[in-house]
N, C-alpha and C positions, 0 to 999 in steps of 0.2 A: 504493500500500500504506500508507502511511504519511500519513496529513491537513495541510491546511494549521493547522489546529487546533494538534494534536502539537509541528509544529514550531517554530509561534510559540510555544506554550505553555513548549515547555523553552527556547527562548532568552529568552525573557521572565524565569524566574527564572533562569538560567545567570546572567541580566545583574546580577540583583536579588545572587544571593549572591558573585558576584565582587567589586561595587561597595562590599561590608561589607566593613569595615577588619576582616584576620584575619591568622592565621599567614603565607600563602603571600605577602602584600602586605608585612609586616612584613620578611620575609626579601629578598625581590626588591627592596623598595627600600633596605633596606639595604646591601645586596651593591653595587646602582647605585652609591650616594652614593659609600659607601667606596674602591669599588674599580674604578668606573668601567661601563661601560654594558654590555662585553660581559661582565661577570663576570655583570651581571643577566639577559645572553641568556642565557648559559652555566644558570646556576640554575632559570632558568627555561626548559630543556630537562628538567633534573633531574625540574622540578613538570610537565611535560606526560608523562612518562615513570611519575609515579605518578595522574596520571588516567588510564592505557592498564592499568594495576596493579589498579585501584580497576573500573572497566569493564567488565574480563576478568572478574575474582574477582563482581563483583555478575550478569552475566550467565549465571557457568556453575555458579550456584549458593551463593555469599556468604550470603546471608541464609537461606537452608534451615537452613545451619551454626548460626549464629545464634541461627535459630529454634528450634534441635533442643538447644540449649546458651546457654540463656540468659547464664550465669554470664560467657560469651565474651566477650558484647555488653554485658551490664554490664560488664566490666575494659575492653574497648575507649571506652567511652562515660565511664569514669569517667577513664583516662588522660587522654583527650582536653580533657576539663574541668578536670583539675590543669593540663595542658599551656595553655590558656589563662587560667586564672589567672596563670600564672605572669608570662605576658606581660603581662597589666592591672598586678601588683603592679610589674614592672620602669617600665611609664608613669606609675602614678601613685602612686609612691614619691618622699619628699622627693628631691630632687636626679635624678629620671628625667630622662632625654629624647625629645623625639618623635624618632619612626619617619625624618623628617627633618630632625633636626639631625645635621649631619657630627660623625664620631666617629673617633679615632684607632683604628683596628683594622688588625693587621697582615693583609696580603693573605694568602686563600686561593690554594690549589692549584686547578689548574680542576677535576681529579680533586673534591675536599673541595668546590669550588663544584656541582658535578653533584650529589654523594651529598647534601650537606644541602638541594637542593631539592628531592628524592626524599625523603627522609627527613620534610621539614617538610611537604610534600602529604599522605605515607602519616599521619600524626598528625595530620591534619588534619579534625576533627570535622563541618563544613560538608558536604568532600566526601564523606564514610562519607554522610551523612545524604542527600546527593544522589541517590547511585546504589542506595542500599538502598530508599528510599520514596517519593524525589520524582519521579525521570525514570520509574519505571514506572507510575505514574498516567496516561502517557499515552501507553502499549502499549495496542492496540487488541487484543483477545485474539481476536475475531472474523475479523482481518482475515490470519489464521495468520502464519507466518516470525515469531514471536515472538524470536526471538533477533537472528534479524536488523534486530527493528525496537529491539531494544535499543543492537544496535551502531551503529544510527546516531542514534539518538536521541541515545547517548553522544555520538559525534563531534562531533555540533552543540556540546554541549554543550560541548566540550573546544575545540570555536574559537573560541567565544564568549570563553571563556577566558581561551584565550591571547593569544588580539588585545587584548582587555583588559589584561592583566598586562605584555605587552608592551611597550602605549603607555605603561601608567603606569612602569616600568622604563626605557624613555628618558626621560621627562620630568623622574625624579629627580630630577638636578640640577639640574633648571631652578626645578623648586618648593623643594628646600631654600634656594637661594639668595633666591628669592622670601619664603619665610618668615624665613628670620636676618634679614630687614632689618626684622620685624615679629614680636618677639618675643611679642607679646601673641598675636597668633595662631598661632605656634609653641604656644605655652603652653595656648588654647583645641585645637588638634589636637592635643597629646598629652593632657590631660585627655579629650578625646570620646572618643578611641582607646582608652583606656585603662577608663571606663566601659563602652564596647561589648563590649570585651573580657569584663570580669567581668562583664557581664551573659547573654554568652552563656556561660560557666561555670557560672554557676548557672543557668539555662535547660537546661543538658544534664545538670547533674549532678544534679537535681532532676524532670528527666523521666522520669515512669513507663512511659512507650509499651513494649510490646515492638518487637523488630525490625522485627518486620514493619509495623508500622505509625507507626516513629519519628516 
């Protein structure tokens, strides 16, 4: 039902938008550093629990809403774009730091660790843009079960994922220690970080696309 085509296709960008430095990465390896590795599993339960959020809502009609209520998807798409700004202005403000340098932050609750990686997925502009326009460019409309070739196109998509987010959430530690002993490349990863960031800011806060075709 479903092509070899399909499948590479979404994991091929699943790979592409995970590997851009964004909200869900900022958080997850923050939570690592600080607070050690299983607060990063734990968070990143939270972020796998709002792609199953985002996958549901985009399948059983997300984007109809949308489309039927532009005004929605403009506040969603403009949030989304303060919401990462704000993140580039915190990296690449005098005295910022990257995403891995250790920071004195008192521990979360695993409760408070779950919710804010739910919370930083569902604001998360990348994923809206995934499951609204990108994963169904490669539903075969012909090949009927349309809903179900959603649900598993998502799936891939969400292991891709997390396998991803995963590894980079154990290695944490290993790379912030690796960079404090190279500060200049600490300094070069929060400035790149910190440009991608508001570049994709203004990338979405300046895109005209309706929903349907974000």
């Amino acid at each position: 039902m479903i092509g070899t085509h399909a499948v590479l296709g979404v994991s091929a960008v699943s790979l592409g938008m995970v590997l851009t430095p964004g909200p869900n990465m900022m958080y997850l390896v923050s939570r690592s550093i600080t607070q050690g590795r299983r607060a990063g599993v734990i968070s990143l339960a939270g972020v796998a629990v709002g792609f199953l959020v985002y996958l549901s809502a985009a399948n059983l009609g997300l984007s109809v809403v949308f489309l039927a209520v532009p005004e929605l998807y403009l506040t969603v798409k403009l949030a989304g774009a303060a919401y990462l700004a704000w993140l580039a202005w915190k990296a690449l403000r005098p005295g910022g730091t990257s995403v891995f340098a250790p920071q004195q932050l008192p521990p979360d609750s695993t409760r408070r660790l779950f919710t804010m990686g739910l919370v930083t997925n569902l604001l998360n502009p990348k994923i809206a843009i995934m499951y609204l326009s990108l994963i169904p460019q490669f539903i075969d409309l012909h090949a009927g079960h349309v809903l179900l070739q959603g649900f598993v196109l998502g799936g891939i998509q969400i292991a891709v994922s997390l396998a991803v987010n995963l590894a980079i959430a154990l290695a944490a530690g290993t790379i912030a220690v690796f960079l404090a002993r190279r500060p200049v490349w600490l300094r070069v990863q929060r400035y790149l970080m910190g440009t991608v960031l508001g570049a994709l800011a203004v990338k979405l806060a300046t895109d005209r696309a309706p929903a349907a075709t974000a």
